[in-house]
N, C-alpha and C positions, 0 to 999 in steps of 0.2 A: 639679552637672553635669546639662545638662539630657541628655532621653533623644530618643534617635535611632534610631527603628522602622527597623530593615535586612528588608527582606524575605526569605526563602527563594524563589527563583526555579526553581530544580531544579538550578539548579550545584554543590550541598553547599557554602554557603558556610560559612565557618571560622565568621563574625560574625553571623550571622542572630540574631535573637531574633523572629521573628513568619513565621506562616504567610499571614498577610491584609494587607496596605495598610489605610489610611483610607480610599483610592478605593475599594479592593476593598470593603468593608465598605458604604460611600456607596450602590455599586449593588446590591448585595444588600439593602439596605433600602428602595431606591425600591419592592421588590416587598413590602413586610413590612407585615402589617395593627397589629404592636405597636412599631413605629419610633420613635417620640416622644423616649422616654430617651437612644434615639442622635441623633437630629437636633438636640436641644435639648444637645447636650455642643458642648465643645471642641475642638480641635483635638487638644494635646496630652492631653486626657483620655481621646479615643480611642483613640488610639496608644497611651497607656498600657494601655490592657482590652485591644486584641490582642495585645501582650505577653504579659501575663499571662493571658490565654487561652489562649495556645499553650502556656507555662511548664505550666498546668494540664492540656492537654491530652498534653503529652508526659510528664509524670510520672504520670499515670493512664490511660495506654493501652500496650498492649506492642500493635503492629502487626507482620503478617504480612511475610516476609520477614527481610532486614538494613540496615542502614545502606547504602549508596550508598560510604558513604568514610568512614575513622575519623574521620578532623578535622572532620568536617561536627559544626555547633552542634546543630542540632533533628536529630529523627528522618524525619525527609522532607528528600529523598527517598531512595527504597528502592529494592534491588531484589529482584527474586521476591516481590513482596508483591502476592497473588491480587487482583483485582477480579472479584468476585461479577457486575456486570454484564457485564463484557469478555465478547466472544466470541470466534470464531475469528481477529479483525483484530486483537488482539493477545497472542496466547496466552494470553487469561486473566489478567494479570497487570499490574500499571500499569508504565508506563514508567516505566524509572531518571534520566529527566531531568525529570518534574516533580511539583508536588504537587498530587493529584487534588483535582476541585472538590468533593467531598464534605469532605476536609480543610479548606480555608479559608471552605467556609461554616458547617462547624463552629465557627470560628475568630470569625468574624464574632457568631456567634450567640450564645457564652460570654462576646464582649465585651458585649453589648447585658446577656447577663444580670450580669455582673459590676459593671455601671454599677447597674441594680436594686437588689443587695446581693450583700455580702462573703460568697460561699458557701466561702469557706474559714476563714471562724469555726468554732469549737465550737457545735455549738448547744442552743438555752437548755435547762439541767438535765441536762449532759453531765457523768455521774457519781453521778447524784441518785435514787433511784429516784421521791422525794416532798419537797416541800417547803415548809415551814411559812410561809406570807406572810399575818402578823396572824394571826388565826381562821382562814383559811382554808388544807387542804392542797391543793397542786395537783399533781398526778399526771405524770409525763414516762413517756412511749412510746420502748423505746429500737430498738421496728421500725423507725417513722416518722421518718425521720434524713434530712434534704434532700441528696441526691446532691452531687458537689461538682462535676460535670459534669452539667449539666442533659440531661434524660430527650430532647430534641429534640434536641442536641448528640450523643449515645449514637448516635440513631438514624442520626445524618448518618456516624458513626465508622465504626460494626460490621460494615460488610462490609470493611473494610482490616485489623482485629485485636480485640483485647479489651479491656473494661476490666479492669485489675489488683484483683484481689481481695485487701481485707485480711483473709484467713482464718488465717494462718500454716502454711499448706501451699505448699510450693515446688512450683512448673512445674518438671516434667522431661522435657527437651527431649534427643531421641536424633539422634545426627548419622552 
């Protein structure tokens, strides 16, 4: 079955799988000085990285506010979820009918890098402290761990919520 990119518009739709369009992604890169890996893709291969760019971006970000509507697919859009730039023209807060352009150029951006390479592999020596190849041992860093939302995608996020920490300490959240 082939796949069919439904956008998220602000309506909370039930079906959404994607925060960004093709187009959406198309104009966001007319301005991008590292486009290449996007211009030189497909069609259907696009569509598939905003997919799963949003897939990733909604499983590794808890965002400020709630849901909009339970049945809504993605987590955009919200409401009471603070915009750091907002000011008095809209109390502070994004509108509960769309998803702000920080999120979809987010979206667009995780696609470009996910064409790049599969940042949701293990990566190499994941378990390993050293490892014997021939004579030589080679050492693994388990600081130096590649984000699985790139550092540029983080920045476009963080003023709408967090990224989810895997420390095994629960958020507690007082209502």
């Amino acid at each position: 079955m082939a796949l069919v990119l439904i956008k998220e518009d602000g309506t909370a739709k039930i079906d959404a799988n994607s925060y960004a369009s093709a187009a959406d992604a198309d104009a966001y890169f007319d301005g991008h000085l590292y486009a290449t890996v996007w211009t030189a893709a497909v069609s259907g291969t696009k569509e598939a990285a905003l997919v799963m760019a949003t897939r990733l971006i909604d499983s590794q970000y808890q965002f400020g506010g709630s849901k909009r509507s339970e049945t809504q697919a993605l987590q955009w859009p919200r409401e009471n979820c603070r915009d750091l730039d907002a000011g008095r023209w809209t109390g502070g807060v994004v509108a509960s009918d769309v998803v702000p352009k920080g999120v979809i150029e987010a979206t667009c951006e995780m696609a470009r890098e996910l064409l790049i390479l599969d940042r949701t592999t293990a990566p190499p020596g994941e378990g390993l402290k050293y490892q014997n190849i021939g004579s030589d041992q080679v050492g693994y860093s388990k600081t130096d761990v590649r984000p699985i939302i790139s550092h540029v995608a983080q920045a476009m996020l963080i003023k709408y919520g967090a990224l989810v920490k895997k420390s095994g300490a629960v958020r507690l959240v007082r209502v």
